[in-house]
C-alpha positions in Angstrom: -84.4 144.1 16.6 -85.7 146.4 19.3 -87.9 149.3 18.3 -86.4 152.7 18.7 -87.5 154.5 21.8 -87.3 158.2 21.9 -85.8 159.2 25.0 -88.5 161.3 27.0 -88.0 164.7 27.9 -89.6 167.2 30.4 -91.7 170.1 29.5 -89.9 172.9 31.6 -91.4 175.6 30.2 -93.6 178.5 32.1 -95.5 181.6 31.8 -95.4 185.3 33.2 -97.1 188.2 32.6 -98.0 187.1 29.4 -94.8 185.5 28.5 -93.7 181.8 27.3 -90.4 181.1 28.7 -88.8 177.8 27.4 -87.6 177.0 31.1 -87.9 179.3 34.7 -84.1 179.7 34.9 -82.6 183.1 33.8 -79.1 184.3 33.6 -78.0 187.7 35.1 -75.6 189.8 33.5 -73.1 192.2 35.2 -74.1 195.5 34.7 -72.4 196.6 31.1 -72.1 193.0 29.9 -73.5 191.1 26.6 -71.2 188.0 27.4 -71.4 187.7 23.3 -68.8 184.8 23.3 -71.1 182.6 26.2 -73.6 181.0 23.7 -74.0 177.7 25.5 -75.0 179.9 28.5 -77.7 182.3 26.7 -78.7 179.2 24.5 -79.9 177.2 28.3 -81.1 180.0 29.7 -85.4 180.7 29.4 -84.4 184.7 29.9 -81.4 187.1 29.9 -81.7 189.8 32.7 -79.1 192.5 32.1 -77.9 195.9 33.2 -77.6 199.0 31.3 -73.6 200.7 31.5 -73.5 204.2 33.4 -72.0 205.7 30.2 -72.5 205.1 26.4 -76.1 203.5 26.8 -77.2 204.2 23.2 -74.6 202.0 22.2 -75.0 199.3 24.8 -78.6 199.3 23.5 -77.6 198.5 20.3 -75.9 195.9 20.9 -77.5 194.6 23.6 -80.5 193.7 20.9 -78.3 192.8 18.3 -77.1 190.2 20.4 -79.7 188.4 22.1 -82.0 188.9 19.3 -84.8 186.2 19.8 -84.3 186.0 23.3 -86.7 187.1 26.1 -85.0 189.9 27.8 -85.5 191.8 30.9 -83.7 195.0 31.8 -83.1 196.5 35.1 -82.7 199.7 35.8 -80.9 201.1 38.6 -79.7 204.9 37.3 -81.0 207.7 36.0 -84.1 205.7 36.3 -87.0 207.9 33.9 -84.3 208.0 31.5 -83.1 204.6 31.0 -86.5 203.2 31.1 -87.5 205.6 28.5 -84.4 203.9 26.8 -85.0 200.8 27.4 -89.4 200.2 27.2 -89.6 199.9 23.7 -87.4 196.7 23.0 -87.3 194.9 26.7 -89.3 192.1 27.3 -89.7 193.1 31.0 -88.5 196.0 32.7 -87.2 195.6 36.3 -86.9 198.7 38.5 -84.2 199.2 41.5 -84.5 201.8 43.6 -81.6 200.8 45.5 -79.8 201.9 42.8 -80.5 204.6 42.1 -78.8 207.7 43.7 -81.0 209.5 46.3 -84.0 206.8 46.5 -83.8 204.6 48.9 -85.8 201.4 48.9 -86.3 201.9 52.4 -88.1 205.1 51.9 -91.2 203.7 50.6 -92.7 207.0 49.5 -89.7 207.8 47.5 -90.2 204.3 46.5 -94.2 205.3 45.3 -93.4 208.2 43.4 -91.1 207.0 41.3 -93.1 204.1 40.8 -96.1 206.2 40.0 -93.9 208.4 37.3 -93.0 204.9 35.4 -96.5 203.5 35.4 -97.8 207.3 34.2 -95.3 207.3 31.7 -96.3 203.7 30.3 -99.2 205.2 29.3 -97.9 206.8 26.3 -96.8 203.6 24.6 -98.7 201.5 22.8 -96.6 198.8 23.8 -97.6 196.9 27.0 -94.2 196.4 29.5 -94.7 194.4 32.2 -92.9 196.3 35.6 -91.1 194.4 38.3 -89.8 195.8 41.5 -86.7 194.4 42.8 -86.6 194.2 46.4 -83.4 193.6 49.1 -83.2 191.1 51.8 -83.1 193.9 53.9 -86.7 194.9 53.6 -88.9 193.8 56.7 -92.1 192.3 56.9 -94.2 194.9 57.4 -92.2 197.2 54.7 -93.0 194.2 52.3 -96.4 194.1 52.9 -97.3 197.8 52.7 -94.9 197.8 49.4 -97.5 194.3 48.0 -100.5 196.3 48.6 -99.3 199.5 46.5 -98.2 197.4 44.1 -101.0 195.5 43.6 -103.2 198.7 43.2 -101.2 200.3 41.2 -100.3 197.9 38.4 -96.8 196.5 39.2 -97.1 193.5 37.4 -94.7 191.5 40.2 -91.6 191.3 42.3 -88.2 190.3 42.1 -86.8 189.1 45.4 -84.6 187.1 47.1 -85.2 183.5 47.8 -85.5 184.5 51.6 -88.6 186.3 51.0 -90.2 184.4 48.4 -92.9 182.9 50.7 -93.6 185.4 52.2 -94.7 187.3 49.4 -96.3 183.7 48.2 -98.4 184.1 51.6 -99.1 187.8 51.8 -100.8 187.8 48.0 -102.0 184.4 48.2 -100.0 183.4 45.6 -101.3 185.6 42.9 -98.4 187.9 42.7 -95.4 187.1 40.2 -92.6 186.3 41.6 -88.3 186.3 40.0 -86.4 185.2 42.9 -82.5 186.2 42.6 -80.3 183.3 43.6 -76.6 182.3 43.8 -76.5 178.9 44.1 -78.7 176.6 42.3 -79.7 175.2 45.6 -81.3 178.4 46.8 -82.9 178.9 43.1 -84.4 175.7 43.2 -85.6 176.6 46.9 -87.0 179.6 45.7 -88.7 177.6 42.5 -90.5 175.3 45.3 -91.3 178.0 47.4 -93.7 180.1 45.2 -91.7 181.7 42.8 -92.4 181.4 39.3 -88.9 182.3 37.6 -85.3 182.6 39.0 -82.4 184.6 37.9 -78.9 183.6 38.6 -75.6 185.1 37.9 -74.0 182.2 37.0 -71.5 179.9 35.5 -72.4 176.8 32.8 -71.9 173.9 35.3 -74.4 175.5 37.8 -77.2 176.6 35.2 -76.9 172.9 33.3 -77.2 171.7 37.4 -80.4 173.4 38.2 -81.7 172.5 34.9 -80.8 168.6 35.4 -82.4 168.8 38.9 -85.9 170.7 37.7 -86.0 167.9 34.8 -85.1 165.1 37.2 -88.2 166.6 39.3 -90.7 167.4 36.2 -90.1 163.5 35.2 -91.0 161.8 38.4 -94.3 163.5 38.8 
């Protein structure tokens, strides 16, 4: 009788800011959504980035940590920004900021971009609780925008960047590659890209057959080494 072999598996799990994740792919909700009936979904995913509602977010909050209790979370914020990440500090896992968003910043106006920044971090300060911040960035930012935006950053305290897979190395290669880095990906060719290129996690809005893809391919890869 042959001896029972148990079927190896790949350690996909990684670390940011402090944070075990059980693997580097996240799932991005619509803004508004708890997707409460996807479980297979949430249950693949390493992190759940979501999107505080315009209206009723004392509710949404509620439920929001009713239902992925246990999860690692990270919120972005795109509105009322002070507010919401008042809101949101105490129970996120990671708070993500988006200027574009916002109405009257402009991520292109990187001193609007500063202050507002510079509120947040100020206002950390009065928790006890440590948040790590991440800036989300557009493709449309240039080269030089990015770098100035990296070097504030980096002084400041932003803990890292959310960006999209097109400007994942070059944040890799303008910090040396000791800047966090969430890529934002649609396709779990580009995510994997990005995962190669420098980035650390990757957030997709996406369906079950593309997250159980990417996680098949990463295995497959974590395997063969």
């Amino acid at each position: 009788m042959w001896p029972f072999r148990k079927k190896k598996t790949a350690d996909l799990s990684a670390e940011l800011s402090g944070i075990r994740f059980r693997n580097p792919v996240g799932l991005f909700l619509p803004q508004g959504s708890l997707i409460e009936k996807s479980g297979r979904l949430r249950k693949q995913a390493g992190f759940i980035t979501a999107v505080p509602p315009k209206d009723n977010i004392i509710t949404w909050i509620s439920n929001f940590k009713n239902t992925f209790q246990g999860e690692i979370t990270a919120v972005e914020i795109a509105e009322d920004i002070t507010r919401n990440f008042s809101l949101a500090y105490d129970f996120a896992d990671i708070l993500i900021i988006n200027p574009d968003g916002n109405e009257g910043i402009n991520a292109m106006d990187i001193s609007d971009t500063v202050s507002l920044l510079d509120s947040l971090l100020n206002l950390r300060l009065c928790y006890e609780k440590y948040t790590p911040v991440y800036l989300r960035v557009s493709e449309a930012v240039t080269h030089d925008e990015l770098k100035t935006i990296l070097t504030y950053c980096r002084l400041a305290g932003v803990d890292g960047m959310v960006a999209p897979p097109q400007k994942v190395e070059a944040i890799r290669d303008l910090t040396e590659g000791r800047f966090p880095i969430i890529a934002y990906a649609t396709t779990p060719e580009d995510a994997l890209k990005s995962l190669k290129s420098g980035a650390e996690l990757v957030e997709m809005q996406s369906r079950l057959w593309q997250l159980a893809k990417l996680l098949k391919e990463l295995e497959k890869g974590a395997l063969e080494q």
